[in-house]
C-alpha positions in Angstrom: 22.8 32.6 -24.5 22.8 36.2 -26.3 20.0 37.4 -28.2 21.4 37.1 -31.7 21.7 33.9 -30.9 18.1 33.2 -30.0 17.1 34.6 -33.2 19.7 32.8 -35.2 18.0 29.7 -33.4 14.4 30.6 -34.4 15.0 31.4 -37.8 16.2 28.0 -38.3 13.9 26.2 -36.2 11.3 28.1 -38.2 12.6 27.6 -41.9 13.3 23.8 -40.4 9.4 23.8 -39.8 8.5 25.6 -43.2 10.6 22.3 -45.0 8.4 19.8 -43.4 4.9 21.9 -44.2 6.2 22.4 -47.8 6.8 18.2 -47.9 3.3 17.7 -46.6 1.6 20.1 -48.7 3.2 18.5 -51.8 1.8 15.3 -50.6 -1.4 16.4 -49.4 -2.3 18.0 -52.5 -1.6 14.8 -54.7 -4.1 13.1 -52.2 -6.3 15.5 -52.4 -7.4 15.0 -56.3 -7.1 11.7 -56.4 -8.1 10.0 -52.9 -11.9 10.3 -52.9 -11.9 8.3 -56.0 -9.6 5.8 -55.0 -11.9 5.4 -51.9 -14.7 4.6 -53.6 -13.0 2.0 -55.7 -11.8 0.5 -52.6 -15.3 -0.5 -51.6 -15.8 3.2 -49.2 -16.9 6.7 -49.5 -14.7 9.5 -48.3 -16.9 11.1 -45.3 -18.7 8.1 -44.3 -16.9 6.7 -41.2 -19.1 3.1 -41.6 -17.9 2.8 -45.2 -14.3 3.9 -44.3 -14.0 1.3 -41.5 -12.7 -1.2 -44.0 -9.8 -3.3 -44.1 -9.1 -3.2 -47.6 -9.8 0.4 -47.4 -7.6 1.5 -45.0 -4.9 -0.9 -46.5 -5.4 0.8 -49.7 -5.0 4.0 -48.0 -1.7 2.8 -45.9 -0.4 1.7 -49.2 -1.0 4.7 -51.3 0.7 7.0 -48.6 3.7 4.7 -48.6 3.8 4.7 -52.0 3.9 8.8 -52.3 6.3 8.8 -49.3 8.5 6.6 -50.8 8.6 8.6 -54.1 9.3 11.8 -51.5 11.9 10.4 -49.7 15.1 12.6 -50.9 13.5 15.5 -49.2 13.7 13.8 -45.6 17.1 15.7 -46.1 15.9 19.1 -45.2 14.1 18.5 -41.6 17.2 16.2 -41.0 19.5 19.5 -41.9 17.5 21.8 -40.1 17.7 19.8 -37.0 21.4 20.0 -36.9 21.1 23.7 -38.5 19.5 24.6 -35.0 21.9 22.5 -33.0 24.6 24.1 -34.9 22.6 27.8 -34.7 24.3 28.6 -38.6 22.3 28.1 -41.7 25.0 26.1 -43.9 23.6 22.5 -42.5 20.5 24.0 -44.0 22.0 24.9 -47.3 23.9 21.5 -47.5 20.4 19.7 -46.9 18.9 21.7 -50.2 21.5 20.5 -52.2 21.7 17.2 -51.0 18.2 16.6 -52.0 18.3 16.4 -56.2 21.5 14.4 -55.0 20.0 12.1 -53.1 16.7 12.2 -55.1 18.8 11.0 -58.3 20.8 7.9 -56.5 17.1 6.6 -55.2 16.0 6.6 -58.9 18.9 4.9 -60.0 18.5 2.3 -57.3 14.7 2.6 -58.2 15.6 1.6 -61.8 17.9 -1.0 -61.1 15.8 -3.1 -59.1 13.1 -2.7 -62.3 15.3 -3.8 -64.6 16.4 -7.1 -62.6 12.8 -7.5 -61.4 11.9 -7.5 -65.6 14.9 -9.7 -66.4 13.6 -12.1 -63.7 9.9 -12.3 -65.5 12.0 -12.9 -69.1 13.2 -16.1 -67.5 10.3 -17.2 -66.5 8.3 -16.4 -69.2 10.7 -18.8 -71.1 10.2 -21.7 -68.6 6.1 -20.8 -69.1 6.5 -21.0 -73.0 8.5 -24.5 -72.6 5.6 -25.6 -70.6 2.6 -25.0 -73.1 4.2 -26.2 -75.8 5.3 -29.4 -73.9 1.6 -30.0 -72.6 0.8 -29.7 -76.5 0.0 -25.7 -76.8 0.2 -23.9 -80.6 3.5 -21.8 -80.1 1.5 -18.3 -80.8 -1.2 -19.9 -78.0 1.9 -20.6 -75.5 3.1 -17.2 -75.6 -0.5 -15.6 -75.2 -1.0 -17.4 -72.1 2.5 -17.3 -70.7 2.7 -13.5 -71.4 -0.1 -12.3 -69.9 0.9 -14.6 -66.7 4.6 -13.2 -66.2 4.2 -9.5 -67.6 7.7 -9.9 -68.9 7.0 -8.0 -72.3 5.7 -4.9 -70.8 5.0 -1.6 -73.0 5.0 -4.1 -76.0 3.2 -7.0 -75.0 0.1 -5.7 -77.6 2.5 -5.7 -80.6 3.6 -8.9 -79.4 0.8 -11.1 -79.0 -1.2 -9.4 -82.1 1.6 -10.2 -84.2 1.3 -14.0 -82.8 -2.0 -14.2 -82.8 -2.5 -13.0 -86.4 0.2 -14.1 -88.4 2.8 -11.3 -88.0 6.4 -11.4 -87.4 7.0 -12.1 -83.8 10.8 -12.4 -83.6 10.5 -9.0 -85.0 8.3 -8.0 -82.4 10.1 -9.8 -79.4 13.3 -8.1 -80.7 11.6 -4.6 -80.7 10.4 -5.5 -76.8 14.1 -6.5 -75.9 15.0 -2.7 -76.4 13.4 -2.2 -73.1 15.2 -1.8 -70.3 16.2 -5.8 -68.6 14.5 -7.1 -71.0 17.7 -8.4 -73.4 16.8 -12.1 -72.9 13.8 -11.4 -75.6 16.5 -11.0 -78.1 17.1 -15.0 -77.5 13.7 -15.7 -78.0 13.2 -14.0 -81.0 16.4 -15.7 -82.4 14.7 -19.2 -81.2 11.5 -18.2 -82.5 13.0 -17.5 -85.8 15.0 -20.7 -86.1 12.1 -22.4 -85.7 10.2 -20.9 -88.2 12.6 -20.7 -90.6 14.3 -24.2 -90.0 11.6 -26.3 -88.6 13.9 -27.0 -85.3 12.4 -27.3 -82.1 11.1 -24.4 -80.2 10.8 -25.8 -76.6 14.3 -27.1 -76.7 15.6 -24.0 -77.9 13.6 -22.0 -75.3 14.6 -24.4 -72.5 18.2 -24.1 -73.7 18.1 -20.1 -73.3 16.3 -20.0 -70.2 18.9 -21.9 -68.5 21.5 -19.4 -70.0 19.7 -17.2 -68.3 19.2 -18.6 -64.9 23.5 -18.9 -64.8 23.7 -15.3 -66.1 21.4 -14.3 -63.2 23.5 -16.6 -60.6 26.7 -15.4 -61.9 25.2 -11.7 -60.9 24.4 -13.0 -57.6 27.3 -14.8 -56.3 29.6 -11.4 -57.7 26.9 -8.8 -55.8 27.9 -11.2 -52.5 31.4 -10.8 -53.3 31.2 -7.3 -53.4 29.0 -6.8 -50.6 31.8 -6.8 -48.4 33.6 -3.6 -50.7 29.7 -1.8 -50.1 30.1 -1.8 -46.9 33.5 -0.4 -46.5 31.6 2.5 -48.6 29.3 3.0 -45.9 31.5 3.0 -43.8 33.7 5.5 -45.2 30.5 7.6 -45.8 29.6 7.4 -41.7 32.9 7.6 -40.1 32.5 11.6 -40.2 29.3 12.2 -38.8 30.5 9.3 -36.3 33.3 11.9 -35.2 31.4 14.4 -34.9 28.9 12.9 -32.7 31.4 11.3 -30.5 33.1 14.9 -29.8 29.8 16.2 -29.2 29.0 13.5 -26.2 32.6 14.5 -25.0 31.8 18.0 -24.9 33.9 19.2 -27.4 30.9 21.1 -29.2 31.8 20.4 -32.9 29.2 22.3 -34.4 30.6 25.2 -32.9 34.0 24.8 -33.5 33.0 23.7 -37.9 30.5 26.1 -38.2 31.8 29.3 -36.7 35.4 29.6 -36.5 37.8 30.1 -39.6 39.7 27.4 -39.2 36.7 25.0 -38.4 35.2 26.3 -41.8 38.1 25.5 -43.7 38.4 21.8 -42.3 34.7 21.3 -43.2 34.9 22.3 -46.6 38.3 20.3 -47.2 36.8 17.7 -45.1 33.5 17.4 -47.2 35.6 17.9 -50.3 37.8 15.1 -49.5 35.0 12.7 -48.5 33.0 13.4 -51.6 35.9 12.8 -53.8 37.0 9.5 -51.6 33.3 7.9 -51.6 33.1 8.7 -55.5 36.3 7.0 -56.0 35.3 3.8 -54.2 31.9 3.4 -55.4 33.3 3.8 -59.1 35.5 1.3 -58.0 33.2 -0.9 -56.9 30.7 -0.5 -60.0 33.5 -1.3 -62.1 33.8 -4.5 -60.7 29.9 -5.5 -61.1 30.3 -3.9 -65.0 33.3 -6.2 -65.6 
């Protein structure tokens, strides 16, 4: 192997190892403030290997990291490029893992933010079935929602305004309404319409609760049974998305050396950038696709 490309090799290997210290800083650091205090409140003292030897405190400690690793995970891209930057000896796998971070960083949000919003739907519906329960086992309807509110946690940044306008006298469809802006939260908007029927014409609250929450439950197996459906069109997406990096590991176990051939030829430059042009454009096209189908 020449010299040049020894060096090539290093300064990749090298800026492959300065991406992982940077990630561990980053992490390190927000440990650093932070963790003695959360220590203590976990029943040890940071230093003291007797009070450390905890259970619960090394099971808070496990589940902190996870939690700050799992916030950090879009920039696992960037040892994963450098890897194949030093297979590949050229820094363009390097470059591609830099960009793909805010990329990837932005679709783990959105699933991030999807799962909060069903998870919140999820406590709306039960906190319907909790309100139908108090007020069937004789519960005051501002009492019912108290309790079942503070059980579910479906009412989130507004449960305050919600239960002090129930508890003294205020308008509470009002205030349910106002929590149904938030994000999953849209079956509020049905309690507040039940809530002000039965203020306003003396109907039955439980009924109309019970009614909604099983309008609910369907809306929610409706979702379900279409996600199955479409699982099948998900995974033709991932498989679209791995069939290249399939290819080019099959050449490489046949000697072929791919990397090479992509990364420093002409004509192996052009069919990468095509290539990743062509894939980008094809995986966008199926996933909209596919997202149309769970909007419609």
């Amino acid at each position: 192997m020449s010299t040049a490309g020894l060096s090539v090799r290093d300064v990749l290997q090298a800026a492959s190892v300065l991406c992982v210290v940077v990630v561990l800083w980053e992490v390190v650091e927000r440990r650093r403030v932070t963790g003695r205090a959360r220590l203590v409140l976990a029943g040890g003292v940071a230093g003291l290997p007797g009070n450390l030897g905890g259970p619960a405190v090394w099971s808070a400690v496990a589940a902190r990291w996870w939690a700050v690793l799992r916030g950090r995970r879009a920039w696992l891209c960037l040892p994963a490029a450098g890897v194949v930057a030093a297979l590949g000896e050229s820094p363009l796998p390097l470059v591609a893992g830099v960009v793909a971070v805010p990329v990837v960083g932005r679709r783990l949000r959105e699933a991030e933010h999807r799962r909060e919003r069903e998870a919140r739907a999820e406590r709306v519906v039960a906190l319907c079935g909790a309100v139908v329960g108090e007020l069937r086992a004789g519960w005051q309807p501002a009492q019912a929602l108290s309790f079942a509110a503070r059980e579910t946690g479906a009412l989130g940044d507004e449960e305050a305004a919600v239960l002090a306008a129930a508890r003294f006298g205020g308008d509470v469809p009002e205030a349910l309404r106002r929590a149904a802006g938030q994000d999953g939260a849209d079956g509020l908007a049905g309690m507040a319409a039940c809530w002000q029927v039965a203020v306003d014409g003396g109907a039955g609250l439980a009924a109309g609760l019970d009614r909604l929450e099983a309008a609910l439950r369907d809306h929610r197996e409706q979702r379900e049974r279409l996600r199955a459906e479409l699982a099948g069109a998900w995974a033709t997406v991932a498989v679209l998305a791995v069939l290249p990096l399939a290819g080019v590991a099959l050449g490489a176990a046949l000697g072929a050396d791919p990397l090479r051939v992509l990364l420093h030829t002409p004509a192996g430059l052009a069919c990468l950038a095509v290539g990743g042009a062509l894939e980008a454009a094809g995986l966008w096209w199926a996933a909209r696709i596919v997202r149309g189908g769970e909007r419609a």
